[in-house]
C-alpha positions in Angstrom: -13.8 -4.1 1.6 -12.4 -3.7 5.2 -9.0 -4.5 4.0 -9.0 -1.5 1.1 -10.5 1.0 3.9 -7.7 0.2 6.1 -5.4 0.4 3.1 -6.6 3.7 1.9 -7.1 5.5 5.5 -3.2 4.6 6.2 -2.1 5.6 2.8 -3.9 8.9 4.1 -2.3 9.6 6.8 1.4 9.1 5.0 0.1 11.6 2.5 -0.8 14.3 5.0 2.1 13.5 7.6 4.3 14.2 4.6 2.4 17.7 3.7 2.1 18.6 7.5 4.9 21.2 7.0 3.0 23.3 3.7 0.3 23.8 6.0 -2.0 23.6 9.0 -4.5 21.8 6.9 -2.8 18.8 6.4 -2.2 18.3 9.8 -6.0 18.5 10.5 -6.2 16.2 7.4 -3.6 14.1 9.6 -5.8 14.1 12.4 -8.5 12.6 10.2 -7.1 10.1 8.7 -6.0 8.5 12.1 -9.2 8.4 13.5 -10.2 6.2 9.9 -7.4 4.1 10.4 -8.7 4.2 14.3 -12.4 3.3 12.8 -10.8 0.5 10.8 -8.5 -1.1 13.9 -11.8 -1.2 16.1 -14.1 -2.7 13.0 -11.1 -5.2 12.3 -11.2 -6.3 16.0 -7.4 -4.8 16.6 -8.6 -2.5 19.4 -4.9 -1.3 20.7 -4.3 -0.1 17.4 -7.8 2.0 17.7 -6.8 2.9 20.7 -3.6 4.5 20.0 -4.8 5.5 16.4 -7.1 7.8 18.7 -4.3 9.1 20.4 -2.5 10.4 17.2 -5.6 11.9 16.1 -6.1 13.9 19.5 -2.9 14.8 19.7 -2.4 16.3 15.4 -5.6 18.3 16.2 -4.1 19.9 19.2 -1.2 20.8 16.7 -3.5 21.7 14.4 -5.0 24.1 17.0 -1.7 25.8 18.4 -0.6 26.1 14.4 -3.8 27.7 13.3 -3.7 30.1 16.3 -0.7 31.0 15.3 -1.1 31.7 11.5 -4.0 34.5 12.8 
């Protein structure tokens, strides 16, 4: 079950990175999905890739946040 979790959460964030551009959403969506694939490194026992998983998360939703300020 880890293994599909890990499988789906990364297939996620393709999907959204892909769609960032359509919207602000998906890059929120983007942040998301990193910090599943982050949840899945740290259960798997991989705890760089959680680490930097984290990262990617903190830094989409600060995109997300200068994008969605701007839309208003």
């Amino acid at each position: 079950m880890l293994t599909v979790y890990g499988a789906t959460v990364v297939t996620l964030m393709m999907v959204f990175y892909a769609l960032e551009s359509r919207s602000p959403w998906f890059t929120l969506a983007f942040a998301a999905s990193c910090w599943g694939s982050a949840s899945y490194g740290f259960l798997a026992g991989t705890w760089p890739f959680g680490i930097v998983e984290t990262v990617w998360g903190v830094i989409a939703l600060l995109k997300w946040r200068r994008l969605y300020r701007a839309a208003l």
